[in-house]
C-alpha positions in Angstrom: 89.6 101.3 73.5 92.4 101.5 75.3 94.4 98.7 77.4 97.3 98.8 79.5 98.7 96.0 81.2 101.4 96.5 83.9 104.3 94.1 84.9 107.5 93.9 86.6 107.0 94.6 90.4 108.0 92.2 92.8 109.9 91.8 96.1 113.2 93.7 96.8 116.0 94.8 99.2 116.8 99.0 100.2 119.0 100.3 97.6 117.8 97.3 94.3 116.7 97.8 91.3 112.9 97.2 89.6 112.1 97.9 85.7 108.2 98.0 85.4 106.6 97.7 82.0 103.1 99.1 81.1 102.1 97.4 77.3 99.3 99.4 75.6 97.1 98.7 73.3 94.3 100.5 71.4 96.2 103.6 70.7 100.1 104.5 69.4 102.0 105.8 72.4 104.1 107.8 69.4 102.1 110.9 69.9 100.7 110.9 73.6 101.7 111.2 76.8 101.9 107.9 79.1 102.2 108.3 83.1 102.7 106.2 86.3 100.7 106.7 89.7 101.2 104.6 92.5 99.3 103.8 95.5 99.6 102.6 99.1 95.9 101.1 100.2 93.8 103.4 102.3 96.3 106.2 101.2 95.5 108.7 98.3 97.2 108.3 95.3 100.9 109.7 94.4 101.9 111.2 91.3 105.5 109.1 89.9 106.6 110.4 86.3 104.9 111.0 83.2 106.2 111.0 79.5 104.9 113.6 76.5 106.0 111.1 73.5 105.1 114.0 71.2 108.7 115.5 72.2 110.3 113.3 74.8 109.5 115.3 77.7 109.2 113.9 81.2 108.5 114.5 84.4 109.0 113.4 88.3 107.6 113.5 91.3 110.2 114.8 94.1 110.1 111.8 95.9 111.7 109.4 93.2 113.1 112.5 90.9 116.8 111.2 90.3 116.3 107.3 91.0 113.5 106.8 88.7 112.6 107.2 85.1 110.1 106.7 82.6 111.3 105.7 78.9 109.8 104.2 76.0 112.1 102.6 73.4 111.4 103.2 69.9 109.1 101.3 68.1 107.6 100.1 70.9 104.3 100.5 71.8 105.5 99.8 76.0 106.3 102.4 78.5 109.3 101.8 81.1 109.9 103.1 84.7 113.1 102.2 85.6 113.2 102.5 89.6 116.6 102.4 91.2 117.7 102.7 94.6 114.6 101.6 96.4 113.3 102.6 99.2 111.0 101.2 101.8 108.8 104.1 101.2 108.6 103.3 97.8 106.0 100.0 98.4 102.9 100.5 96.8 100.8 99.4 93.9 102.2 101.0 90.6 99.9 102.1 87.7 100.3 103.3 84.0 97.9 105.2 82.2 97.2 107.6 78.6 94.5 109.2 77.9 95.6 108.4 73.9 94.8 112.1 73.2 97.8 113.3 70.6 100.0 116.0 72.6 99.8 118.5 70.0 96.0 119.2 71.2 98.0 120.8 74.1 99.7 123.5 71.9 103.0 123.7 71.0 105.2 124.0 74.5 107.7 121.6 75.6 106.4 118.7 77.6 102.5 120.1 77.1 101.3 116.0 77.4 102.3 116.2 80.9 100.6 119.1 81.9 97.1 118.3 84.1 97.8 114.5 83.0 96.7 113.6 86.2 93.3 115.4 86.3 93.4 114.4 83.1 93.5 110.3 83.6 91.2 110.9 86.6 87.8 112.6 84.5 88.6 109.9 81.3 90.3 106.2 81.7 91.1 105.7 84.8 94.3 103.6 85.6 95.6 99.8 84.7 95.0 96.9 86.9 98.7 97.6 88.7 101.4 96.0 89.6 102.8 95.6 93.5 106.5 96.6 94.4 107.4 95.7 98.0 111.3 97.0 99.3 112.5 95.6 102.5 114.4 97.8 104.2 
């Protein structure tokens, strides 16, 4: 069974810096792909960036496409999303999730984990418990 456990959000200023962490557990991250959501209560939820570790490709949302991005180191069996330049319009809870389904099931394109993640995460596990990042303008 997958578990994901998000961390890192706090309280900033316009223009700061945030690193959230999502730690899984219950599946390798080596071959999957592992994305971040976020929400603003009573609001629908916002795709942020998502990461095929079958071959490194990622993805962004336009909104935080150049200030933000998603990384896993090596070894690791974390996901990053490394959000610079905050906005006030970037407050919301923040959300990992995989699926743990290997990439490859995709086919063979570039960046194929990515593709329909969202959908994807929506009909299977659902998203972690979340973490809140507030910027003060």
């Amino acid at each position: 069974q997958v578990q994901l456990v998000e961390s890192g959000g706090g309280l900033v200023h316009s223009g700061e810096s945030l690193r959230l962490s999502c730690a899984v557990s219950g599946v390798p991250l080596d071959y999957v792909a592992i994305g971040w959501s976020r929400q603003v209560p009573g609001r629908e939820r916002e795709q942020v960036a998502c990461l095929d570790n079958y071959d490194g490709a990622s993805s962004y949302s336009d909104p935080v496409k150049g200030r933000f991005t998603i990384s896993r180191h090596a070894g690791e069996n974390t996901a990053y999303l490394q959000m610079d330049n905050l906005r006030p319009d970037d407050t919301a809870i923040y959300y990992c999730a995989t699926d743990g389904v290997p990439s490859s099931q995709f086919g063979d394109l570039y960046g194929n984990g990515c593709l329909d993640f969202y959908a994807r995460i929506s009909r299977t596990t659902g998203w972690g418990q979340g973490t809140q990042v507030t910027v003060s303008s």
